[in-house]
C-alpha positions as CSV (number, residue, x, y, z in Angstrom):
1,X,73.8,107.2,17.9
2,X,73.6,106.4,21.7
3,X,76.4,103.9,23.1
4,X,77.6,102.1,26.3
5,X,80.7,101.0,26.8
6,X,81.7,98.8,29.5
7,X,85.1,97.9,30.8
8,X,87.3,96.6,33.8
9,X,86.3,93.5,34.0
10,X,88.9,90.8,34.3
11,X,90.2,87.7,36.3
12,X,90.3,88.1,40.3
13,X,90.8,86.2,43.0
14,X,88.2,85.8,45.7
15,X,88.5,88.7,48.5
16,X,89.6,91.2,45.2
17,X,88.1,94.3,44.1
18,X,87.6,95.3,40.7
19,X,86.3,99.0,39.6
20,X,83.8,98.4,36.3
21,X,83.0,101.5,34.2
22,X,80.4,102.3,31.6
23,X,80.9,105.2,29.0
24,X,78.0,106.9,27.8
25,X,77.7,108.6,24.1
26,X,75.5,110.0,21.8
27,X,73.5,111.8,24.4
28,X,73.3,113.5,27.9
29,X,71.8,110.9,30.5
30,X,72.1,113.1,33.6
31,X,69.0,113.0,35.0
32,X,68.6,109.2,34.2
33,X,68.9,106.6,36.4
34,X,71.9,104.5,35.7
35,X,72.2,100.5,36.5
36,X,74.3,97.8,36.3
37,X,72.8,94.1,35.7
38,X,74.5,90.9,35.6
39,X,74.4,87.4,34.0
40,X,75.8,84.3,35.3
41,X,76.0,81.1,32.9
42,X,72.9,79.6,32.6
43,X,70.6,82.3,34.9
44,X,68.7,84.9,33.8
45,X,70.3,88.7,34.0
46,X,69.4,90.3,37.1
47,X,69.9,93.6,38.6
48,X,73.2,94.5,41.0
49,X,72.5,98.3,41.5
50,X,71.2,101.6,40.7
51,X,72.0,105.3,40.6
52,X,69.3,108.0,40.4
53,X,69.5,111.2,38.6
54,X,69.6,112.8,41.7
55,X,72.6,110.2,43.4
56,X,70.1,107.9,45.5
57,X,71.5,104.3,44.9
58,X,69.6,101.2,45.1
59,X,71.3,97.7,45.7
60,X,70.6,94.0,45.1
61,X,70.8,92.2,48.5
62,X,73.8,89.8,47.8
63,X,76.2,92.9,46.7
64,X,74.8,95.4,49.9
65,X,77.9,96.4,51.2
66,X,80.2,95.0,49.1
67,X,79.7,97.0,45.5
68,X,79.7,100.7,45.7
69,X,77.6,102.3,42.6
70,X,79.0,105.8,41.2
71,X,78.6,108.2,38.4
72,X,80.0,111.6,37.2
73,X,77.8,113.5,34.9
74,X,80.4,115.6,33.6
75,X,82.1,112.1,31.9
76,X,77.9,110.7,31.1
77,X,79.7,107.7,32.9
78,X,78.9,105.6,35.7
79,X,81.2,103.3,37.9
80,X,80.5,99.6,40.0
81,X,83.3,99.3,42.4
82,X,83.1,95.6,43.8
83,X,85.3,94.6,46.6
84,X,85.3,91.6,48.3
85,X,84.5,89.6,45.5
86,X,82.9,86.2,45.3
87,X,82.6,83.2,43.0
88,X,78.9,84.1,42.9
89,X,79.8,87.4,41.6
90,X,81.1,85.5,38.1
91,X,79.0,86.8,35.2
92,X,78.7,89.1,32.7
93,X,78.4,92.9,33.8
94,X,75.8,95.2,31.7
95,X,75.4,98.4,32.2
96,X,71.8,100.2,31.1
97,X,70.2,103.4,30.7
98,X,66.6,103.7,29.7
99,X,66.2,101.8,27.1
100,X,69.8,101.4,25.9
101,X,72.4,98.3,27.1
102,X,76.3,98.3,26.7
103,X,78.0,94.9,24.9
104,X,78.5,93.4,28.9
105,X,82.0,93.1,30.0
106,X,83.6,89.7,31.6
107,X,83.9,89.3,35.6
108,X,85.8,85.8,36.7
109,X,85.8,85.1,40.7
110,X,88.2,82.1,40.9
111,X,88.1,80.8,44.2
């Protein structure tokens, strides 16, 4: 049985950094691309970032240079460091492989 498992997200003030992480079981995803969505109260989820099998990342415009996107294969984990935090950035984190989504974990930017 395939799971994701989010965690790190917490309460941080604006200009913080928090380091998310998403656990992986059940099965290898190593040559899978590896993303992290979001969803702010009353928006639709959308996409912060991407890892390729291969390591190529892909980022949403408002996090470019401010969220850093990771994985290590050996752990079938994947990592959103997010510094500089924003208000904005309040939501609900979700990591997703394939077809597969974790439970979301909490981010709060209080200004």
């Amino acid at each position: 049985q395939v799971q994701l498992v989010e965690s790190g997200g917490a309460l941080v003030q604006a200009g913080g950094s928090l380091r998310l992480s998403c656990a992986a079981s059940g099965r290898s995803f190593r040559t899978y691309n590896m993303n992290w969505y979001r969803q702010a109260p009353g928006k639709e989820r959308e996409f912060v970032a991407a890892i390729r099998g291969g390591g190529s990342t892909v980022y949403a415009d408002s996090v470019k240079g401010r969220f850093t996107i990771s994985r290590d294969n050996a752990k079938n984990t994947v990592y959103l460091q997010m510094n500089s935090l924003k208000p904005d950035d309040t939501a609900i984190y979700y990591c997703n492989v394939w077809v597969y989504w974790g439970q979301g974990t909490q981010v709060t930017v209080s200004s």
